[in-house]
N, CA, C and O atoms as a GROMACS GRO file, in nm:
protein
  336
    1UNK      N    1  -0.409   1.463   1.167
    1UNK     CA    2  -0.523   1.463   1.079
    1UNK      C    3  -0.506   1.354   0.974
    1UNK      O    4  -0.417   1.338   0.890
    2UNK      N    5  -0.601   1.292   1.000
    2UNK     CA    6  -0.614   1.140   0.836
    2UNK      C    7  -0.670   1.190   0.756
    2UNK      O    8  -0.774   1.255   0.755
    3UNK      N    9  -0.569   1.151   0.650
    3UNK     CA   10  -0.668   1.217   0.452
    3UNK      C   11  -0.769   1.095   0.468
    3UNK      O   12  -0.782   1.002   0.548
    4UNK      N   13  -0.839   1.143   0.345
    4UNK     CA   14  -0.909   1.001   0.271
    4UNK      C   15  -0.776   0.927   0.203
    4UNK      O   16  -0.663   0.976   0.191
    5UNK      N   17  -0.820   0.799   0.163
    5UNK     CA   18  -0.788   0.712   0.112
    5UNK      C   19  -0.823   0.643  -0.012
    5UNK      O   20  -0.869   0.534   0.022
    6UNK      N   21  -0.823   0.654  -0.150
    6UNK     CA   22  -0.830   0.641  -0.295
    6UNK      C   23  -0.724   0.505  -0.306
    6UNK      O   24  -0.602   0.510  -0.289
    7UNK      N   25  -0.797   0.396  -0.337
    7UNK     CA   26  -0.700   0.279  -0.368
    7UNK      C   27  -0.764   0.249  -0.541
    7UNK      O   28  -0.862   0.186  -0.582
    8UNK      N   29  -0.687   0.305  -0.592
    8UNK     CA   30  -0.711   0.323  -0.757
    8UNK      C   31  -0.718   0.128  -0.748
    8UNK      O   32  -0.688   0.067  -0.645
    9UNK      N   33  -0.773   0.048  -0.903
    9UNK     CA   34  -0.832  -0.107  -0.932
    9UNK      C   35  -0.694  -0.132  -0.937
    9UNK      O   36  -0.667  -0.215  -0.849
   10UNK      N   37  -0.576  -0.092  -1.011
   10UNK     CA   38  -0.490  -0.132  -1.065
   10UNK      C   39  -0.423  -0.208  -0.908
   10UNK      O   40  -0.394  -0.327  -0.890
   11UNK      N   41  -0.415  -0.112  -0.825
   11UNK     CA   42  -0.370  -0.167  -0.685
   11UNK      C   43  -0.464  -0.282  -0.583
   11UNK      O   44  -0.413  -0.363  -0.506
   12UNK      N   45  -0.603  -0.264  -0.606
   12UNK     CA   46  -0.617  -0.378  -0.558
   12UNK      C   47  -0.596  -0.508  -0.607
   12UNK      O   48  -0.579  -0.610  -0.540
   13UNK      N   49  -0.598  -0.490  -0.798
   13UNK     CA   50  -0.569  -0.621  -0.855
   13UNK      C   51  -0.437  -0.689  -0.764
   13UNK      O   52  -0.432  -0.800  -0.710
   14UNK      N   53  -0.344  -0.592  -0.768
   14UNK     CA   54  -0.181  -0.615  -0.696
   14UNK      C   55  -0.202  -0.691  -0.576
   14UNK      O   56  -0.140  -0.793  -0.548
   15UNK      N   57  -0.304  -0.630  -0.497
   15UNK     CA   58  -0.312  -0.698  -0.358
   15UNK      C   59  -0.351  -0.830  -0.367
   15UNK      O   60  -0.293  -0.919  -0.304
   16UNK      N   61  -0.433  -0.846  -0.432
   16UNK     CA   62  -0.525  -0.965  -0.477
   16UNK      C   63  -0.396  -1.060  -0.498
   16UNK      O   64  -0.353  -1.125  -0.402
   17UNK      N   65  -0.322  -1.068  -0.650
   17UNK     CA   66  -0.278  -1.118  -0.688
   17UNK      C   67  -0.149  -1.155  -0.602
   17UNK      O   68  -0.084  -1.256  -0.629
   18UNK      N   69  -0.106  -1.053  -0.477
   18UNK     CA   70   0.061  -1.112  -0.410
   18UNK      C   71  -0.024  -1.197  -0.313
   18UNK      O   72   0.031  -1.299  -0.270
   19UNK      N   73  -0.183  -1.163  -0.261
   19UNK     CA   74  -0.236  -1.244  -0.166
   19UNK      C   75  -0.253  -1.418  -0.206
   19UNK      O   76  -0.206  -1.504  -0.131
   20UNK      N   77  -0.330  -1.451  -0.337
   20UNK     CA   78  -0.333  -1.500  -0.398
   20UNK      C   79  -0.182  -1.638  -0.355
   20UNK      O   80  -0.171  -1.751  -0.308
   21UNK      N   81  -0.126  -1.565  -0.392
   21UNK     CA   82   0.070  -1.638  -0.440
   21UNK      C   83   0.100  -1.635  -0.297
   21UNK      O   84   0.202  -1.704  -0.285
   22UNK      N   85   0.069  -1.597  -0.197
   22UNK     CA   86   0.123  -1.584  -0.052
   22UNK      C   87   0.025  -1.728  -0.009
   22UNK      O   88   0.080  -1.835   0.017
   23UNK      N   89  -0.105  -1.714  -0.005
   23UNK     CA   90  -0.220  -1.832   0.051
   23UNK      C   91  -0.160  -1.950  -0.009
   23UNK      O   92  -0.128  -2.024   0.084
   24UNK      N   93  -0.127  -2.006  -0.132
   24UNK     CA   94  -0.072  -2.071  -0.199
   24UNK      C   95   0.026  -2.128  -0.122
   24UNK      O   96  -0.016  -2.218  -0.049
   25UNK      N   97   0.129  -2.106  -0.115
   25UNK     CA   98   0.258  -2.112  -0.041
   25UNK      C   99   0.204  -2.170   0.095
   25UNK      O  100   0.232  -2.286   0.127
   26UNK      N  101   0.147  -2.109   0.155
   26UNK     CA  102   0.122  -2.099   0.296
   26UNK      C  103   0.038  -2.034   0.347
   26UNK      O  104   0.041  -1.919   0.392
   27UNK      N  105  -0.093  -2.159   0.337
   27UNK     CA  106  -0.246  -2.090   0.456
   27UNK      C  107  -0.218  -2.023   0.552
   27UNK      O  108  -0.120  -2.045   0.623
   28UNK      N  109  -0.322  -1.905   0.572
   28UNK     CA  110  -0.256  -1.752   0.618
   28UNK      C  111  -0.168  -1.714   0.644
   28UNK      O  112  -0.130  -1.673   0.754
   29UNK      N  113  -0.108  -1.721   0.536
   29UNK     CA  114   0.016  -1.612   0.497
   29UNK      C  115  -0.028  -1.468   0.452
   29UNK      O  116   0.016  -1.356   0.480
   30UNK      N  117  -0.145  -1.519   0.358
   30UNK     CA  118  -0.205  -1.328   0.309
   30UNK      C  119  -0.252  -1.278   0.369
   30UNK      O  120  -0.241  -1.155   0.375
   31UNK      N  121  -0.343  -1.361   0.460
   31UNK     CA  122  -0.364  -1.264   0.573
   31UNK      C  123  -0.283  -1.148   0.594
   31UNK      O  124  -0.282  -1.029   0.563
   32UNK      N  125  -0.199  -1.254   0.680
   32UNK     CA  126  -0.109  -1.158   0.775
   32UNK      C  127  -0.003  -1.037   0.649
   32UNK      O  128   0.075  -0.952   0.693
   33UNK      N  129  -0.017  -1.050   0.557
   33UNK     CA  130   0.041  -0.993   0.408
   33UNK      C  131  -0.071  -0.849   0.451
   33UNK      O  132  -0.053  -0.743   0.510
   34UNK      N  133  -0.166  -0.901   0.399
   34UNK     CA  134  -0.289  -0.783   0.400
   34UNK      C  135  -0.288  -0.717   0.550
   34UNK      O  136  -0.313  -0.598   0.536
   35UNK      N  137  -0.277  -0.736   0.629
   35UNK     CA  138  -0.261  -0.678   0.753
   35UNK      C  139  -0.122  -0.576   0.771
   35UNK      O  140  -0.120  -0.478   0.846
   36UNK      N  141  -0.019  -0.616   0.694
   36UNK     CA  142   0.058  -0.572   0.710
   36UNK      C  143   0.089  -0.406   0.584
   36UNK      O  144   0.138  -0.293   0.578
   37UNK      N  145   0.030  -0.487   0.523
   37UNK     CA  146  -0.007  -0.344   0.391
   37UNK      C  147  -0.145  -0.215   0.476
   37UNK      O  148  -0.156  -0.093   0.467
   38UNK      N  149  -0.197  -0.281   0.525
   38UNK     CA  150  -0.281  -0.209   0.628
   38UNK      C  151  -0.224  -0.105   0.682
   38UNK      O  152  -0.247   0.012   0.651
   39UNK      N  153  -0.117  -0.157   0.798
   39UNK     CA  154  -0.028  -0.090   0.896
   39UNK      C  155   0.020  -0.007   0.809
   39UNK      O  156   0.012   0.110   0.846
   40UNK      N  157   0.092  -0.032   0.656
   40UNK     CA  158   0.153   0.093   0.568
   40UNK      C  159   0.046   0.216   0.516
   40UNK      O  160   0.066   0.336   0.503
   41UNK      N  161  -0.055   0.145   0.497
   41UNK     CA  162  -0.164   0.247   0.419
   41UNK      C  163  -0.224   0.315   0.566
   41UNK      O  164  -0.268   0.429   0.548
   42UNK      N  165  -0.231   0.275   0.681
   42UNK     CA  166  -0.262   0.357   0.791
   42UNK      C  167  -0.159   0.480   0.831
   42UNK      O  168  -0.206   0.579   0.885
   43UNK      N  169  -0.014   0.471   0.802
   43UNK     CA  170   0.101   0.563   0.851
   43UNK      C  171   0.066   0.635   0.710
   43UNK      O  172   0.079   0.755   0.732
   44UNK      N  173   0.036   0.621   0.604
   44UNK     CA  174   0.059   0.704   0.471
   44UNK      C  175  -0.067   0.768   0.484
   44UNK      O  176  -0.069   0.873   0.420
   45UNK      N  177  -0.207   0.734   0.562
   45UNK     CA  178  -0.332   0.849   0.576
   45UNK      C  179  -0.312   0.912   0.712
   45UNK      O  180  -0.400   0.976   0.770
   46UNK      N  181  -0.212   0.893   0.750
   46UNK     CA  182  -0.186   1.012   0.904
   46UNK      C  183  -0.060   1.071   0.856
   46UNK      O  184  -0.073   1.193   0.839
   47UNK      N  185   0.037   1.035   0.833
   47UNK     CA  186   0.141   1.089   0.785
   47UNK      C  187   0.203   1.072   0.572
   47UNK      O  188   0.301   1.011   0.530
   48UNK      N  189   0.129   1.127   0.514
   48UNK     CA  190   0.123   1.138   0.369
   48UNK      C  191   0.249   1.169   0.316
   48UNK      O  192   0.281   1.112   0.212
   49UNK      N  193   0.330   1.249   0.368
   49UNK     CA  194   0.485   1.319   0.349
   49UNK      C  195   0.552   1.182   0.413
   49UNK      O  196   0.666   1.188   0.366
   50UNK      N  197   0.547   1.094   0.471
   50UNK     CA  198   0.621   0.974   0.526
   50UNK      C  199   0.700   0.939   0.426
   50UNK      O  200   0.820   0.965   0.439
   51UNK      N  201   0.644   0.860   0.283
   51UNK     CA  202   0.752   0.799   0.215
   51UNK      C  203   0.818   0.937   0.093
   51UNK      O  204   0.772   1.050   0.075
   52UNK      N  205   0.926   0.876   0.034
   52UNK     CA  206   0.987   0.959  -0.016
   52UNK      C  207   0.928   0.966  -0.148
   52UNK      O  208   0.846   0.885  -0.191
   53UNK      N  209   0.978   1.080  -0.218
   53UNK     CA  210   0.935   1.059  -0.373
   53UNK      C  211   1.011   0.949  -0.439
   53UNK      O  212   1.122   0.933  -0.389
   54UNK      N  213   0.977   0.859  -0.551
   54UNK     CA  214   1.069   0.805  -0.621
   54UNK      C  215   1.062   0.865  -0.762
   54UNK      O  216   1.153   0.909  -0.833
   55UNK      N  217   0.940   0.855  -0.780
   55UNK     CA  218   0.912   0.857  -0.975
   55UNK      C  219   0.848   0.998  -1.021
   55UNK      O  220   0.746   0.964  -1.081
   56UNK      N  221   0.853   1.105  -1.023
   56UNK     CA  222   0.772   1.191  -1.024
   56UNK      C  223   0.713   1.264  -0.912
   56UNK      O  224   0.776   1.317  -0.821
   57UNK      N  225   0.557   1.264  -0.931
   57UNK     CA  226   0.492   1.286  -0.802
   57UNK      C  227   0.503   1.141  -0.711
   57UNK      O  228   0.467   1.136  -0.593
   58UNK      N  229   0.546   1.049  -0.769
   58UNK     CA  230   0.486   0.888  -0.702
   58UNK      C  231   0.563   0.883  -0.545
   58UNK      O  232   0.648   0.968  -0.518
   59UNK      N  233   0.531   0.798  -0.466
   59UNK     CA  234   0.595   0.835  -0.308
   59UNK      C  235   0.612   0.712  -0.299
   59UNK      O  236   0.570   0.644  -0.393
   60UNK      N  237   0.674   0.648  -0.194
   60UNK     CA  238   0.671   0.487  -0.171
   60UNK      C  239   0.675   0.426  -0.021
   60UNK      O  240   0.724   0.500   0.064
   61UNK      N  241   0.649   0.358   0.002
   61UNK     CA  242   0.644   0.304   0.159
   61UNK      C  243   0.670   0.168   0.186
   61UNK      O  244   0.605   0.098   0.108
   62UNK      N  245   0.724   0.117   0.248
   62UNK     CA  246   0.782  -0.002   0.237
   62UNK      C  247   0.664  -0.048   0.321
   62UNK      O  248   0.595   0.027   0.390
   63UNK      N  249   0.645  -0.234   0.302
   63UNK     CA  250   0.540  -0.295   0.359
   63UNK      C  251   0.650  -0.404   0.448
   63UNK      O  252   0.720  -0.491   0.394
   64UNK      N  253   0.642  -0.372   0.608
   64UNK     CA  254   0.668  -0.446   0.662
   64UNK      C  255   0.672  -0.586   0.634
   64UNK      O  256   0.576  -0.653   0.596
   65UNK      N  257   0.794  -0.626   0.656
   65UNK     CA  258   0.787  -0.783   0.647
   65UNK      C  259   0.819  -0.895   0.519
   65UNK      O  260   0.869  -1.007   0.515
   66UNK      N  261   0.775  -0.822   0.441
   66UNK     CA  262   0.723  -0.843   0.289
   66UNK      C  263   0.768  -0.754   0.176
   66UNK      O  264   0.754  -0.634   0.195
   67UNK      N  265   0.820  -0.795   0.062
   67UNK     CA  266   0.948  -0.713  -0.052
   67UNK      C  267   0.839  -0.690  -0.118
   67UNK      O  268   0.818  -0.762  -0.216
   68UNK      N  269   0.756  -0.603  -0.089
   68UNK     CA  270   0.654  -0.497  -0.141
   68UNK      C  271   0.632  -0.334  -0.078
   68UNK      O  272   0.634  -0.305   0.042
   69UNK      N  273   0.614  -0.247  -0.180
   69UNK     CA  274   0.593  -0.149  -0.184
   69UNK      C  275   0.440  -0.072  -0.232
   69UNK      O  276   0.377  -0.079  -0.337
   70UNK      N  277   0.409   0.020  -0.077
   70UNK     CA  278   0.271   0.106  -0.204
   70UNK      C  279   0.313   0.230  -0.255
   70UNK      O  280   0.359   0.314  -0.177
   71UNK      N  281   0.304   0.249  -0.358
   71UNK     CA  282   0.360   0.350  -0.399
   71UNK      C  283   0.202   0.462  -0.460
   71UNK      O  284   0.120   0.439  -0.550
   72UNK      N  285   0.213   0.578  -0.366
   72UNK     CA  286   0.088   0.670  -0.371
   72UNK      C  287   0.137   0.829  -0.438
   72UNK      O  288   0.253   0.861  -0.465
   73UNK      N  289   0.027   0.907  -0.453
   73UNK     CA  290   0.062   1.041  -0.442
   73UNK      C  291  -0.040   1.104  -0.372
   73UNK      O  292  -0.146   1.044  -0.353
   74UNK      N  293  -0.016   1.250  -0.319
   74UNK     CA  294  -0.090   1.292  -0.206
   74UNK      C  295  -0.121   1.414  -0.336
   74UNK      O  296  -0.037   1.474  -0.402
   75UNK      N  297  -0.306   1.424  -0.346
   75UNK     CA  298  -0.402   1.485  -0.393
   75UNK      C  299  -0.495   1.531  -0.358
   75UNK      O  300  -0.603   1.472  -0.357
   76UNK      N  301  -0.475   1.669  -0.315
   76UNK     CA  302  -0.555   1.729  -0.214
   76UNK      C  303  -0.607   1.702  -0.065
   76UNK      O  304  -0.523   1.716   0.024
   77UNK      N  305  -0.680   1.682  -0.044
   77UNK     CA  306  -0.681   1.628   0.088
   77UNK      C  307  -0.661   1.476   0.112
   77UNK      O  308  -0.623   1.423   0.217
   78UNK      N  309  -0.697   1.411  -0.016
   78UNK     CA  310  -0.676   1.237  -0.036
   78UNK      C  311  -0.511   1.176  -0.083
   78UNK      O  312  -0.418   1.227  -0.144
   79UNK      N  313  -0.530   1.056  -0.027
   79UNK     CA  314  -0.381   0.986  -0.059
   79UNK      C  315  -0.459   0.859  -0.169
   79UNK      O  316  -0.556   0.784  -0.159
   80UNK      N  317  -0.384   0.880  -0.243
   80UNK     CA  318  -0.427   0.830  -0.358
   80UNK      C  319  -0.322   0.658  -0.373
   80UNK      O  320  -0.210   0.676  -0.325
   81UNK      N  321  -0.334   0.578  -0.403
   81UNK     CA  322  -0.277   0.447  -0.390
   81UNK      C  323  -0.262   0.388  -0.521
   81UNK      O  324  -0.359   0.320  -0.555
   82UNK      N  325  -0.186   0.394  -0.587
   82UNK     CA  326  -0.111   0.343  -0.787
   82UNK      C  327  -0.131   0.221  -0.766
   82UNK      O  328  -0.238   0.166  -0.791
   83UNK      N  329  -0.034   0.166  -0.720
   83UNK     CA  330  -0.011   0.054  -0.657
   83UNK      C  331   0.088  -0.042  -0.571
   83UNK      O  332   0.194   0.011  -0.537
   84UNK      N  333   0.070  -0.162  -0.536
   84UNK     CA  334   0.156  -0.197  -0.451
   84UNK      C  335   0.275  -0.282  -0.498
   84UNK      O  336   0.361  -0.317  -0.418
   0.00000   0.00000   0.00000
């Protein structure tokens, strides 16, 4: 069963901004960045208990490939997304 999915502003600014610094470096690079945060936020709305707690309620999931983390909490039926 997939929750919903809640990507609070603070986290897309995040996405924005590592995409941003990735394109920079190297035309589609964020792409494949954003694709890969995808694949994490897809295992965290089928499997929500996946990453561990770190901070509190906060959970974390590592983003393939890339020395980023989303770090969510699971709220009722929705997975909620802080940021990455």
């Amino acid at each position: 069963m997939s929750r919903s999915l809640i990507v609070r502003p603070r986290a897309e600014r995040d996405l924005a901004e590592a995409g941003l610094w990735y394109e920079t470096r190297q035309p589609g690079t964020a792409l494949y960045f954003l694709r890969c945060v995808d694949a994490a936020l897809a295992l965290i709305t089928r499997h929500p208990e996946a990453g561990p707690t770190q901070f509190g309620p906060f959970r974390r999931v590592l983003v393939a490939r890339f020395p980023f983390a989303v770090f969510y909490t699971i709220e009722g039926e929705a997975v909620v997304v802080h940021g990455v």
